[in-house]
N, C-alpha and C positions, 0 to 999 in steps of 0.2 A: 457440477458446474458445466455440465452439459461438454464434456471431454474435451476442452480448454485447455486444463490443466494436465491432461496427458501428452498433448504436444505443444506445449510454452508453461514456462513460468514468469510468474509476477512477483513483483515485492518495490517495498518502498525503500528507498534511501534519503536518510537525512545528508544532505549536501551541508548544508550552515547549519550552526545552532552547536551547543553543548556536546550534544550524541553525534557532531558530524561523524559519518562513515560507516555507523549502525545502518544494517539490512532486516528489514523485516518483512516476511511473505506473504502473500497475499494468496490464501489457499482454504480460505472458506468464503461463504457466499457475500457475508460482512466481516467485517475487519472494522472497531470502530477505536478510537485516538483522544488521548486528551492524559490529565494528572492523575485520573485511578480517582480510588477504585473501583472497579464496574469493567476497566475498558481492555481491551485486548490487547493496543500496543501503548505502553506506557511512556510517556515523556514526562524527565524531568524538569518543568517551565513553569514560573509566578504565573506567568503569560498566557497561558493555556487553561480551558476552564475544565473540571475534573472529566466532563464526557463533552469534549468538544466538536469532534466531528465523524464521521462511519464513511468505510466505503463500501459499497453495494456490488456486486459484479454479478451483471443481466445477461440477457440477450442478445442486446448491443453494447455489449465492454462493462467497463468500470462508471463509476458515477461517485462524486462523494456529495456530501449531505454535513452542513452546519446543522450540529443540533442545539441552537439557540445559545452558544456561547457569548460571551460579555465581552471579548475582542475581534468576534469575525475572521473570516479567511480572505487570504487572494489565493485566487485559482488563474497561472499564468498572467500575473500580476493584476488582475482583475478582483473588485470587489467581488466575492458570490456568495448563495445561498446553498445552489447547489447548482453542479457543474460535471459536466462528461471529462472523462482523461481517460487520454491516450500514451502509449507508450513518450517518455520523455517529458510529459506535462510536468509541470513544478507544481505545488501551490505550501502556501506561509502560512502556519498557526503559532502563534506565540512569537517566541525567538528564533524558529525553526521554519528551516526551507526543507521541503521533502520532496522527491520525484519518483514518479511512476517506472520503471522500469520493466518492460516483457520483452520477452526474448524464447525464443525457437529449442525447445530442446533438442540435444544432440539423438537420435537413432542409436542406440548401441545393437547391432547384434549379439545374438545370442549365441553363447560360446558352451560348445561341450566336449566334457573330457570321457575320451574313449578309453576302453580298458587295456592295455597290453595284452598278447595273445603271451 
């Protein structure tokens, strides 16, 4: 992912819905959403169609993609098909509100143990 992910992480958080407080990472190039089975990040929802939606992570950031589900999404309260997010974006499938979260990873130096003479 073009070393993104070496210095930030991604992941989604359900805010509302059943799963509130569930994190899930966003660490392959697609990560796609819906009731199973097939889908990566599984949600329990009537509401949600078995593969309802994927997120792609390009170039230029994240992108997700309806894939032809029978209730649609809002992406930042917006009807969409498909839609860029960015850190903070929200968007609602089913009964579920989810948000994008990225963030900077921390630097750890690297720590070494000497030998006692």
């Amino acid at each position: 992912m073009n070393g993104f992910l070496e210095s930030h992480t991604a992941k989604l958080v359900v805010v509302s819905g059943a799963g509130a407080g569930v994190e899930f990472p966003l660490d392959h190039e697609r990560v796609t959403l819906g009731r199973g089975p097939g889908v990566d990040f599984v949600v329990e929802d009537s509401a949600m169609s078995r593969q309802h939606a994927a997120i792609d992570y390009t170039d230029d950031g994240f992108r997700i993609q309806d894939l032809g589900s029978t209730n649609g999404m809002l992406v930042d309260d917006q009807l969409a098909q498909v839609a860029t997010l960015t850190s903070g974006s929200r968007f609602e499938i089913g009964g579920h509100v989810f948000q994008l979260v990225i963030e900077e990873r921390e630097e750890t130096p690297e720590v070494y143990e000497l030998p006692c003479d």
